[in-house]
C-alpha positions in Angstrom: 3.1 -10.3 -13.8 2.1 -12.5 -11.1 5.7 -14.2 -11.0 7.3 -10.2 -10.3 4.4 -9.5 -7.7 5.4 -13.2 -5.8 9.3 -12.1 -6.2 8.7 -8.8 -4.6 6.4 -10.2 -1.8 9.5 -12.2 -0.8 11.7 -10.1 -0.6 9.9 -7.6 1.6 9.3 -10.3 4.1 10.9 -10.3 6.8 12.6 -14.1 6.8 13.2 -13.8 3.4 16.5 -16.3 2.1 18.8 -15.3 -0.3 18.3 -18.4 -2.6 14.8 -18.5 -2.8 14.8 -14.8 -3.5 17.1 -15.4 -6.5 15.1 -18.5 -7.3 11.9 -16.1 -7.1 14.0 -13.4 -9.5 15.2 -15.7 -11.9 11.3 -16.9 -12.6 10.2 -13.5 -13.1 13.3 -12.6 -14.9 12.2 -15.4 -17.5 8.7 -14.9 -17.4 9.8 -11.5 -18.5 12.2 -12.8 -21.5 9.5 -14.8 -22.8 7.0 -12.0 -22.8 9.1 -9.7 -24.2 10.0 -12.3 -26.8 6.5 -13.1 -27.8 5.7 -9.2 -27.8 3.8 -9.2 -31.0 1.8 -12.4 -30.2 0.2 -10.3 -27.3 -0.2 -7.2 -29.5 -2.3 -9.7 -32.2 -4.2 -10.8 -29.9 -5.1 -7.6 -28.6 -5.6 -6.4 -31.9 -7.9 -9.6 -32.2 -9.9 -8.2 -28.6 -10.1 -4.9 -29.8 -11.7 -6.2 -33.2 -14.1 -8.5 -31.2 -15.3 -5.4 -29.2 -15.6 -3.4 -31.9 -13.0 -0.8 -30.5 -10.4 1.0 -32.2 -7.0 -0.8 -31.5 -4.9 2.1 -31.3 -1.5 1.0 -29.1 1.2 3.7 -30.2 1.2 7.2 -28.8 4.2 9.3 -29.3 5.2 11.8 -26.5 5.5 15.6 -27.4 8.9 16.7 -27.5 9.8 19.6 -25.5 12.7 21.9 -25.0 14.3 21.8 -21.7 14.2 25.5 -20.3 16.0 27.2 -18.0 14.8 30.0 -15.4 15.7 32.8 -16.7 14.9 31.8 -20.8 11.8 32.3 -22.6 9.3 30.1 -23.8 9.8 29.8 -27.8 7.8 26.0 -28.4 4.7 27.4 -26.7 2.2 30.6 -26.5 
């Protein structure tokens, strides 16, 4: 995260050049590809933190669905 924090600091500078800002992008941009790639390495080891702790790894939280309503409809999902 530190490589998109640097990119964005650049580019909100005021003397900021267009190839180090790409140069700054493209590092975060593979910083990110490699993270992403090694996802479940990180959630393992968290798994392995949460273990150490002694804390419940629990990582997936599923959103409620809800129907979109208008003004004038009435509320059938809830009470």
């Amino acid at each position: 995260m530190s490589a998109i924090n640097a990119a964005s600091m650049y580019l909100q500078s005021k003397d900021a050049d267009l190839l180090k800002a790409t140069h700054h992008l493209e590092i975060a941009f593979d910083n990110l590809s490699d993270y992403r790639n090694k996802f479940t390495d990180a959630v393992d080891e968290a798994t392995g933190i949460c273990q150490l702790w002694g804390v419940e790894a629990k990582f997936r939280d599923t959103r409620v669905a809800r129907k979109k309503r208008h003004f004038d409809e009435l509320a059938e999902d809830t009470r």
